[in-house]
C-alpha positions in Angstrom: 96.2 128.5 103.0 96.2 125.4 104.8 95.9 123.5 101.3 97.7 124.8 99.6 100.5 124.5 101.9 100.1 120.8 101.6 99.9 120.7 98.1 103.5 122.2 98.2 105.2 119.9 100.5 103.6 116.8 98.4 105.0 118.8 95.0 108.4 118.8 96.6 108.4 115.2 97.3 106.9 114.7 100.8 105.5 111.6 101.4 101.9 111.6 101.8 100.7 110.6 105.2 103.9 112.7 106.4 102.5 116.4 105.1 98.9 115.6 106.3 101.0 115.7 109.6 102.8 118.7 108.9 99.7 120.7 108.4 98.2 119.5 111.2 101.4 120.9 113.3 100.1 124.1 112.4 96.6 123.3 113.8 98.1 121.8 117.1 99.6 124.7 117.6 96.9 127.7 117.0 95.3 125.4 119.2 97.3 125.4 122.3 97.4 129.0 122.3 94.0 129.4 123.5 95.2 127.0 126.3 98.4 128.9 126.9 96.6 132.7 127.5 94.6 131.4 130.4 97.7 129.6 131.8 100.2 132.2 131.6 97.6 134.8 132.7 95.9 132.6 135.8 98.9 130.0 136.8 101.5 131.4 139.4 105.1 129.3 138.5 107.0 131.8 140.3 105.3 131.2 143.9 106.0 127.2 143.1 109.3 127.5 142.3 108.8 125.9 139.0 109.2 128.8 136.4 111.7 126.2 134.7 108.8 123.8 134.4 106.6 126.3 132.5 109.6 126.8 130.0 110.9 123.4 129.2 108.3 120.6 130.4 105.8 121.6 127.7 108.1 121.9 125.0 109.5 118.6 126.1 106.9 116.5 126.2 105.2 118.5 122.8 108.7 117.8 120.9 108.5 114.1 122.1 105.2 113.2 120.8 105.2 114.8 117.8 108.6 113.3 116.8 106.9 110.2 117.5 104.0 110.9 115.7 106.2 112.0 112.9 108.1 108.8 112.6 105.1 106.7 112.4 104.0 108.7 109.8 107.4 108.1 107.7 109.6 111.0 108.5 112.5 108.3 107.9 111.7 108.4 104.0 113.0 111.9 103.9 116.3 110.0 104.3 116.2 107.1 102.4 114.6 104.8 105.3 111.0 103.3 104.7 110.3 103.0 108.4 106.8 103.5 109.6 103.2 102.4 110.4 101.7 100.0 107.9 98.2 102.2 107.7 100.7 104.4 106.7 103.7 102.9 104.5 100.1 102.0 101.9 99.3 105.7 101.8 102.8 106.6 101.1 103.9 104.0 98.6 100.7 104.4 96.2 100.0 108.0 96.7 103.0 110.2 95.4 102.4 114.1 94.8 99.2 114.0 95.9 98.0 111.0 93.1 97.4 108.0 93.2 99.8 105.6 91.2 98.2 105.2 87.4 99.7 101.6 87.5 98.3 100.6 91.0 96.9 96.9 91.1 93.3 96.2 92.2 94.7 94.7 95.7 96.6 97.4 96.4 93.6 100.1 95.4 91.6 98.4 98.2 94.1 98.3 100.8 94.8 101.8 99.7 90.8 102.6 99.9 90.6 101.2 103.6 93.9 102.4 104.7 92.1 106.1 104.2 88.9 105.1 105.7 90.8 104.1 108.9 93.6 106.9 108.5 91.2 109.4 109.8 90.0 107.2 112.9 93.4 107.0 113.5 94.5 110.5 113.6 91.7 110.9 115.8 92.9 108.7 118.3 96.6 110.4 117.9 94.5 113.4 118.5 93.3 112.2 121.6 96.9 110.3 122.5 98.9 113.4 122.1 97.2 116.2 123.7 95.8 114.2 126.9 99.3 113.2 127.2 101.1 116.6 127.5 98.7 117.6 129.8 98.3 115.0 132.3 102.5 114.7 132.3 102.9 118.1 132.2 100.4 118.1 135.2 102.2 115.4 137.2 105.9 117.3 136.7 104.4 120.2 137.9 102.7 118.8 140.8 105.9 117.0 141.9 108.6 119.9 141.4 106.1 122.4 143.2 106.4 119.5 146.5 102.8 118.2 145.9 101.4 121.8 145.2 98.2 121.8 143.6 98.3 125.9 143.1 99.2 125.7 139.4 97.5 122.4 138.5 94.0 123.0 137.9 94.8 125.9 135.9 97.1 123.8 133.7 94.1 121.2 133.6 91.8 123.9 132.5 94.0 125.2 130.0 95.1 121.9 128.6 91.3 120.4 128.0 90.7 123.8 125.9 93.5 123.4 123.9 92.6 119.7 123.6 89.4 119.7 122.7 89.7 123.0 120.2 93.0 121.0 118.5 90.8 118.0 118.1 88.4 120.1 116.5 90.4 121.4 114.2 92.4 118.6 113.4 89.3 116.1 112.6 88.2 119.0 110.0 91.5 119.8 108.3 91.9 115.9 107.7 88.7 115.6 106.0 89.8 118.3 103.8 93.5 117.6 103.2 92.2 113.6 102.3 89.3 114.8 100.2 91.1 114.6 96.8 92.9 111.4 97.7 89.5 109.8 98.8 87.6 110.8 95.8 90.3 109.9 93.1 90.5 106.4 94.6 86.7 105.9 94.6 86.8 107.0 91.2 89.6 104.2 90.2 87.8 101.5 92.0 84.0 102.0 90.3 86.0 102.2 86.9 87.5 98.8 88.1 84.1 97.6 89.4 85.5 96.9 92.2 83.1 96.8 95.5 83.8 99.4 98.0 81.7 100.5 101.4 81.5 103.8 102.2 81.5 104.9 105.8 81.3 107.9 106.9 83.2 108.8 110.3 81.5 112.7 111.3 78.1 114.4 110.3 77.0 117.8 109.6 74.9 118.1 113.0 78.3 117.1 114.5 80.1 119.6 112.7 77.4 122.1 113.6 78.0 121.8 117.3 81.7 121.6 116.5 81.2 125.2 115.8 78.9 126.0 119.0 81.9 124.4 120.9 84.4 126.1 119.6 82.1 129.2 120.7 82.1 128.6 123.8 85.7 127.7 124.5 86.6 130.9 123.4 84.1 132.6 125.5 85.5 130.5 128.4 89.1 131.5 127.6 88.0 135.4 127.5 86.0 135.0 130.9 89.1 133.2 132.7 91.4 135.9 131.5 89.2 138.9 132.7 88.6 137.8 135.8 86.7 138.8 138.8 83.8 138.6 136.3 80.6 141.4 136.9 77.3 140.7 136.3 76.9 142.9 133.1 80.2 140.7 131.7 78.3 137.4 132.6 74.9 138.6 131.1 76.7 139.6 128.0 78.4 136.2 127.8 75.1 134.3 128.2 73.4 136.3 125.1 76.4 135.7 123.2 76.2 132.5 123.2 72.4 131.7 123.0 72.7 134.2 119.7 75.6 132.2 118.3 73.7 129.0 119.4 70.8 130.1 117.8 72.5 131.6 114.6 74.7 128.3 113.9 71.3 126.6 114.2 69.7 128.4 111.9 72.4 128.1 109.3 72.4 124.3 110.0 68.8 124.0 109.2 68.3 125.7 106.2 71.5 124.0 104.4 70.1 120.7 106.0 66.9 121.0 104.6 67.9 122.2 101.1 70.1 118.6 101.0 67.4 116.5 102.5 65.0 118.4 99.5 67.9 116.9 96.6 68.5 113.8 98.3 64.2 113.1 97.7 64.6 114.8 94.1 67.0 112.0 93.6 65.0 109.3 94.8 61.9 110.0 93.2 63.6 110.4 90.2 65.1 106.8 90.2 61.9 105.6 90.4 59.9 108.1 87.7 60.7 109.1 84.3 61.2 112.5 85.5 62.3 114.7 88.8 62.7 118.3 89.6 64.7 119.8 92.0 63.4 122.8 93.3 64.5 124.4 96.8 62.9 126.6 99.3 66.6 128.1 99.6 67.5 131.5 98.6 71.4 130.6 98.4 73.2 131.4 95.2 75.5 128.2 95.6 71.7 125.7 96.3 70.6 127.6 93.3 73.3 126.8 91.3 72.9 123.2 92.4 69.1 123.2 92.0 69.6 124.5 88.3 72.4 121.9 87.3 70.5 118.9 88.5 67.2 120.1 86.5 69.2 119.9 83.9 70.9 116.8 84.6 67.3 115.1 85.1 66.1 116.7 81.9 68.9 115.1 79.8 68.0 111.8 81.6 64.8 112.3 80.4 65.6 113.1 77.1 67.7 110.1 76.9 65.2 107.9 77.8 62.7 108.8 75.6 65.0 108.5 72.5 65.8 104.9 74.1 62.0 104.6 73.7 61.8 105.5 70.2 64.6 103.9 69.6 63.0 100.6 71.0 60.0 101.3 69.1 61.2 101.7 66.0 63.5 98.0 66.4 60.5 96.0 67.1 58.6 97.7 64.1 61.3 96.7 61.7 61.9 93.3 63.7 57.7 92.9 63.1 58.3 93.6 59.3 61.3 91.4 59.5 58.7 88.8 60.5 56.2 89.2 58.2 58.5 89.2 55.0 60.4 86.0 56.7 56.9 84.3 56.9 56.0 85.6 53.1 59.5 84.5 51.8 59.4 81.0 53.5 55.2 80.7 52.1 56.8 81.2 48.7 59.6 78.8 49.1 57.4 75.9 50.7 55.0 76.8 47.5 57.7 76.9 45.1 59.0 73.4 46.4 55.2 72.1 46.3 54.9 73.1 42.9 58.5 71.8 41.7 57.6 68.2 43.2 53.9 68.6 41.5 55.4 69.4 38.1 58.3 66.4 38.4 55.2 64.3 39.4 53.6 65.0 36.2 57.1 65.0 34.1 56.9 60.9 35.3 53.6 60.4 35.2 53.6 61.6 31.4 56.8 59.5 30.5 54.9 56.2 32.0 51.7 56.5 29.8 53.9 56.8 26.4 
């Protein structure tokens, strides 16, 4: 949905760097309203004073950032103004409709290659910039219009560091996504260049994996603050829920984990032998698949190189021939020659005795 989303504001002309933002709107907000249950449910504005701050101090200070986050990213271009950050002016000027420019010099493909590699550290540290700022402001209006009340507070601080850490979440894995194409394409242009390129990678999978056991829990936390006085069945319950989801993500971690750690040796070994197979312990259709396409990738490698073997074989034998009928031919010349200056000796020698 997400994607495809994004593919449609870059078909209508969106500049590139701007529409990654877009989506991730959408993302900021699903996750702020985790954060706003607990504080609509828990927080008391009414008994403050400061119902008006619950209404417009969030969507304030939300509407601020973004529009700042928004112009950096080139929301100017939409009318006519190339105003914005130079990370991401280079994304927008070489990456229209989702490709990158066909006529793009070799410069400009690696600023364009390391202008992605940093993009996503620094949407992570917008991320970070954006959400801890609505909080902590919307935290300090609060605890100034209430007269130094700290009734509504910690239930705002709660709230907020769910809906910050779940949006960051989110956003760090719908960025790897959204740049995936643009990231492979210009990898692609810059090996057919031979150009040299580092690859860094900025999350892992074990990081993703507790991403998910995170994510878990914050929404287990979120349920627990709105059902409140909790009983001790509830908080039993809540424990096994998460040690089976801990243990389940787990699990699932290790046996994808392992079935790449098995195709990552396959590969090795077979750089260094003529031949590899990849074979998993994995029951998965889509490892399978993999598995299957690799043997035959390997196979064909093989095949290759032993007609490049024949192939070599078969040159030196006709080079060898080529060497032995060189060597004959130039015997016969040098005897020919021998026997040419022999028979002119005799031709002379005749003419002197008459």
């Amino acid at each position: 949905m997400f994607f495809g989303f994004f593919n449609w504001l870059l078909k209508k002309g969106v500049p590139y760097s701007l529409s990654i933002a877009i989506v991730d709107l959408f993302m900021a907000v699903l996750a702020a309203i985790f954060g706003a249950f607990i504080i609509a449910e828990k927080a008391d504005f009414k008994a403050t004073g400061t119902v008006m701050v619950l209404i417009f101090a969030p969507l304030t200070l939300v509407t601020i950032f973004v529009s700042s986050i928004f112009l950096k990213h080139g929301l100017l271009r939409i009318f006519g103004i190339k105003w914005e950050e130079k990370i991401h002016k280079v994304l927008n000027d070489n990456i229209i409709k989702g490709h990158i420019l066909p006529d793009i010099s070799d410069q400009k493909l690696l600023e364009l290659y390391n202008s992605l590699e940093r993009f996503k550290k620094r949407m992570f540290n917008d991320f970070i910039r954006c959400t801890s700022g609505v909080v902590i402001l919307w935290i300090l209006i609060e605890y100034l219009a209430s007269g130094y009340q700290l009734r509504n507070v910690f239930i705002i601080l709660a709230g907020g560091f769910i809906a910050s850490v779940m949006r960051i979440i989110f956003g760090i894995i719908l960025f790897d996504i959204l740049a995936y194409p643009a990231r492979k394409e210009c990898k692609m242009l810059l090996v057919a260049r031979n150009k040299h390129f580092e690859e860094t990678h900025f999350i892992t999978l074990n990081t993703k994996l507790k991403f998910f056991i995170i994510l878990t829990i914050l929404t287990l936390a979120t349920f627990l603050f709105l059902v409140y006085p909790l009983t001790p069945i509830l908080i039993m319950f809540s424990i096994v829920t998460l040690f089976v989801m801990g243990l389940l993500s787990h699990l699932i971690f290790n046996s994808i984990y392992k079935a790449l750690m098995e195709i990552k040796e396959s590969a090795e070994e077979l750089a260094e032998k003529r031949q590899a197979y990849f074979f998993s312990g994995s029951s998965d259709k889509e490892i399978l698949d993999l598995s299957q396409s690799l043997n035959k990738t390997s196979q064909k490698i093989t095949d290759y190189q032993e007609k490049l073997e024949k192939t070599k074989e078969n040159l030196q034998e006709r080079v060898n021939e080529l060497d032995r009928w060189y060597k004959l031919t130039v015997g016969r010349e040098v005897k020919m020659m021998e026997l040419k200056k022999e028979v002119k000796k005799l031709s002379e020698d005749k003419k002197i005795n008459k």
